[in-house]
N, C-alpha and C positions, 0 to 999 in steps of 0.2 A: 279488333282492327285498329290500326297509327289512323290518328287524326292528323291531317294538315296541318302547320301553322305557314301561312303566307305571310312575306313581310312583301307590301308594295311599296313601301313608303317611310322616309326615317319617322313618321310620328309610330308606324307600327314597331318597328323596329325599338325605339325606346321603351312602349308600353309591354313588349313582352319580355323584356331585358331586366325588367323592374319587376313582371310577374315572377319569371324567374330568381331574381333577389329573395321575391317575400315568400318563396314557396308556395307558390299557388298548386294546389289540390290538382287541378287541371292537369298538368303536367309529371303526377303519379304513373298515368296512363301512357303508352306509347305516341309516339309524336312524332311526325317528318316535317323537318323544317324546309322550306322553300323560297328561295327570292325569286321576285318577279319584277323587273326594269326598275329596281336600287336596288343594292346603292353603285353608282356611277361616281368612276371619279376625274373631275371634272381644273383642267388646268386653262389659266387665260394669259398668255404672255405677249406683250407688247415693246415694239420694239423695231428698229431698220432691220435685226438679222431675221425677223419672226413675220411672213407672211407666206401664211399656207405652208408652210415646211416644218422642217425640223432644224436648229442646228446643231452640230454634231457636240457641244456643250452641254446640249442639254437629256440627251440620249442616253447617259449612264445612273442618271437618278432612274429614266424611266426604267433601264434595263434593274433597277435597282428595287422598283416596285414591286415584278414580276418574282425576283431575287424573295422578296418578302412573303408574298402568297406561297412561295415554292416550300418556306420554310414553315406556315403556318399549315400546309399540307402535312409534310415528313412528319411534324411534331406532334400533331393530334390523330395520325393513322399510323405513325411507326412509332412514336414517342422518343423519337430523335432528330435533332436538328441538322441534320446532313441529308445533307442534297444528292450523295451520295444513294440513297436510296431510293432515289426518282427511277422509274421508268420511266424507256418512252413513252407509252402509253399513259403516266400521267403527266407528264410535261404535255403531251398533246392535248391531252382534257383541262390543262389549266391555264395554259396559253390566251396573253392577254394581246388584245389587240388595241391600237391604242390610233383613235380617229383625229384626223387632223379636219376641222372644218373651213369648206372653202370661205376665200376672201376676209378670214380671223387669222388670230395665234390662236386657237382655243384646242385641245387638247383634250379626248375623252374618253373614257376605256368603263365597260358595261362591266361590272363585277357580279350582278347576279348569279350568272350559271355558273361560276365559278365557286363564290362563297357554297352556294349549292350540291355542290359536287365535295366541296370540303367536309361539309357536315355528315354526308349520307357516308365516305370513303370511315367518318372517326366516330360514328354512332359504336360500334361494336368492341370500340378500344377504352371508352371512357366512360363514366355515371355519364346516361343521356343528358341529366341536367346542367354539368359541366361543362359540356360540349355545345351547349347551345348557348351558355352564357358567351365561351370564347369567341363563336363564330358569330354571336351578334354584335359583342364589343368591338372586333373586328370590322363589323358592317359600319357602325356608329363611327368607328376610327378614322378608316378612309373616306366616308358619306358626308358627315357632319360640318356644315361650315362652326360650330361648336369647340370641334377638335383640334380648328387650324386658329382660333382667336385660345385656344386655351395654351397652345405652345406658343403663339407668338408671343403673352403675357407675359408667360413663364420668363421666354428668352430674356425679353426687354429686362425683367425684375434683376435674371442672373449677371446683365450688363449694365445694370445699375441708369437703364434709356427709358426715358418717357412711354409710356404703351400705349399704340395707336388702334388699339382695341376695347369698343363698350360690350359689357356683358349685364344680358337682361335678366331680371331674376329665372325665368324661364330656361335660360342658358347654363347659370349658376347651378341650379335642382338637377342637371342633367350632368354637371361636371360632376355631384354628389354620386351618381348612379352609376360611373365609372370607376369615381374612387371606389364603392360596394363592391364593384365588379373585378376587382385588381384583389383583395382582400380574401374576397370569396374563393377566387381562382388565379393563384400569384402568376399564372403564364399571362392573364392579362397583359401584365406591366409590361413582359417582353414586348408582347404584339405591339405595343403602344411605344415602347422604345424605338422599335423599328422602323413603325410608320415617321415617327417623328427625324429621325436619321433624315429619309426622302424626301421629307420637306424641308429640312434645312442645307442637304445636297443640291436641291432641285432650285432656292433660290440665293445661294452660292454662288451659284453660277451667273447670275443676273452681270450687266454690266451698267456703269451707272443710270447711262441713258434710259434703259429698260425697269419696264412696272410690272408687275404680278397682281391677278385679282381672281377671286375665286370668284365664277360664275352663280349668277340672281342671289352674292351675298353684298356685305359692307367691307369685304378683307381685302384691302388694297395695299400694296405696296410699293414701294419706287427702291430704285437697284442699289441708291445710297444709305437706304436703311437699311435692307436686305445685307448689305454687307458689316455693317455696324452689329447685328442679330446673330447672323450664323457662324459658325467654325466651321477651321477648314476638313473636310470631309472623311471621317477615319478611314484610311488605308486599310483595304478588305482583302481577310488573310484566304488564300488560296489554299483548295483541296487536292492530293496528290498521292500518291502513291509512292513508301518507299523499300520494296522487296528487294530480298539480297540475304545474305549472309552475317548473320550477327553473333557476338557474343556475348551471353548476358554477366552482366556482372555484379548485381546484386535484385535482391528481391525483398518488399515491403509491400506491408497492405496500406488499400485506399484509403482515402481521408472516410470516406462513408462506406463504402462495399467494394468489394473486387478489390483485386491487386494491381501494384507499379513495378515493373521492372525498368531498370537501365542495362542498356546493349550498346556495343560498342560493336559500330558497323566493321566487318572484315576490310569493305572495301580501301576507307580511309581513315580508319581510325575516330568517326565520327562517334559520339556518344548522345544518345537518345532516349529520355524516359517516355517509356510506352505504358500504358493503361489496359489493365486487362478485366472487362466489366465482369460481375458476378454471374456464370453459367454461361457464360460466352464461347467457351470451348469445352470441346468434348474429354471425356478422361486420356482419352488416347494422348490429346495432343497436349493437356496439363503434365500427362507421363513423360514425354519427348523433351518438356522446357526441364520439366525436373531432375530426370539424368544428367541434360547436357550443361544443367546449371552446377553441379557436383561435378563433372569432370570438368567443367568449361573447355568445350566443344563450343564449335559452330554451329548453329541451329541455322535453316531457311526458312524465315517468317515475310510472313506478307502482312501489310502496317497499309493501314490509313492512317493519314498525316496533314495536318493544315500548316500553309508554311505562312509569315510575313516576313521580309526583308530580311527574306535570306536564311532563316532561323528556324524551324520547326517548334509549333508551341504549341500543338497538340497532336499526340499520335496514341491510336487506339488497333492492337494484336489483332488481326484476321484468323490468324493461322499459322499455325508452324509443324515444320518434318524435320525429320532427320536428312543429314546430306546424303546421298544414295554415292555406295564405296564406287570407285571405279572398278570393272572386270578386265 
């Protein structure tokens, strides 16, 4: 029978993040992990536009948050990062709700049953042990006032600014146990990429007037540092669809597995290198791209495709048929 592990609290949360590191014996045995009211994350902004509200500035970090969890779902239950393969049913289960408390700026979104939900949906896709390093790093990531003085540093260092952050030895030892944990299991890094995106999105936005502090911590900040710290926000490539009528016009394999084709859309003449992963399609329809690549014919394939400004830079084969003759 799975034992428990509870985390109520980031001192729990660290100590089994660390057992996991050393291999502890414990965790040979089946395991369900569980949070229970942490990790919370916790935003304080102050400021003329910030009482009791939201304003619409600052609404695409949070929406960018949610963005984050969606993807640390997909990735440890599909073992892909598209969002693309959300149901609604899990968009429903992972849906962050995000409290405004009266007469503050203060900001605060329960991640427990969430993280919760994420571990149980990617026990059966990963070594259990793997899986639980992610989804505690992840707890430790958004939880930690730890995490938010370990990028401010960083920033400050990569801007050559004074850093208005002290780090206790205790802190330090804890920074050690994530580098372990990025090493151990390289998706780490992402998750930790990504959280840190949100925070430098989120006080971006700040305007000078306005301060940021992470609540019962020391991490304060005013809007004229916050701008000196952050860049400006990467432009987030959109997911799309682009089915139609192509013609392929040459064929190479992947850098690692699977193969690249280039097609050249019927419609405009556009030309598209598409990715086709290893076992992704069935013989049937590897048959279909092979003929019409030897006659070059038109083929209709359906493409998932991430667009930014304007450009397609990544698309990945759904599917493809033959064009069906007119009667």
């Amino acid at each position: 029978m799975a034992v428990d592990i509870i985390i109520r609290n980031e001192a729990d949360a660290w100590n089994w993040l660390k057992r996991a590191l050393n291999d502890d014996p414990f965790l040979d045995e089946p395991f369900n992990l569980k949070f229970d009211g942490w990790p919370t994350l916790d935003l304080r902004f102050t400021g003329q536009d910030f009482n009791c509200s939201v304003p619409t500035r600052i609404m695409p970090p949070l929406l960018e948050a949610q963005k984050e969890i969606y993807r640390l779902y997909t990735d440890l239950r599909y073992g892909v990062g598209s969002l693309r393969k959300l149901k609604f049913d899990d968009r429903s289960l992972l849906e962050l709700n995000v409290k405004v408390n009266k007469g503050s700026s203060e900001y605060n979104t329960n991640l427990d049953k969430t993280l919760t939900e994420i571990f149980r949906a990617a026990i059966s896709n990963m070594e259990s042990k793997h899986i639980l390093i992610a989804v505690l790093s992840a707890a430790v990531c958004w939880g930690s006032t730890v995490a938010w003085k370990d990028w401010l540093e960083t920033q400050a260092k990569n801007k050559d600014l004074e850093t208005r952050v002290q780090m206790s030895q205790l802190e330090k030892e804890k920074l050690e146990v994530i580098s372990r944990a990025k090493t151990e299991v390289p998706y780490v890094k992402d998750i930790s990429g990504g959280i840190n995106e949100f925070r430098n999105n989120s006080l971006h936005k700040l305007k000078p007037s306005d301060s940021f502090t992470v609540p019962d911590s020391d991490v304060a900040i005013d809007g004229n540092y916050a701008s000196e710290i952050t860049h400006t926000p990467r432009e987030q490539s959109t997911e799309t669809r682009i089915d139609g009528e192509f013609i392929i016009q040459s064929v190479a394999s992947g850098e690692t597995s699977g193969f690249k084709i280039k097609v050249k859309r019927v419609l405009d003449s556009k030309i598209i290198n598409v990715t086709i992963p290893d076992g992704a399609l069935s013989p049937d329809v590897i048959g279909v791209l092979k003929n019409n690549e030897w006659a070059k014919k038109p083929v209709v394939m359906e493409i998932n495709a991430k667009m930014l400004r304007g450009e397609y830079t990544t698309a990945t084969l759904v599917s493809a048929k033959d064009i069906k003759k007119k009667e």
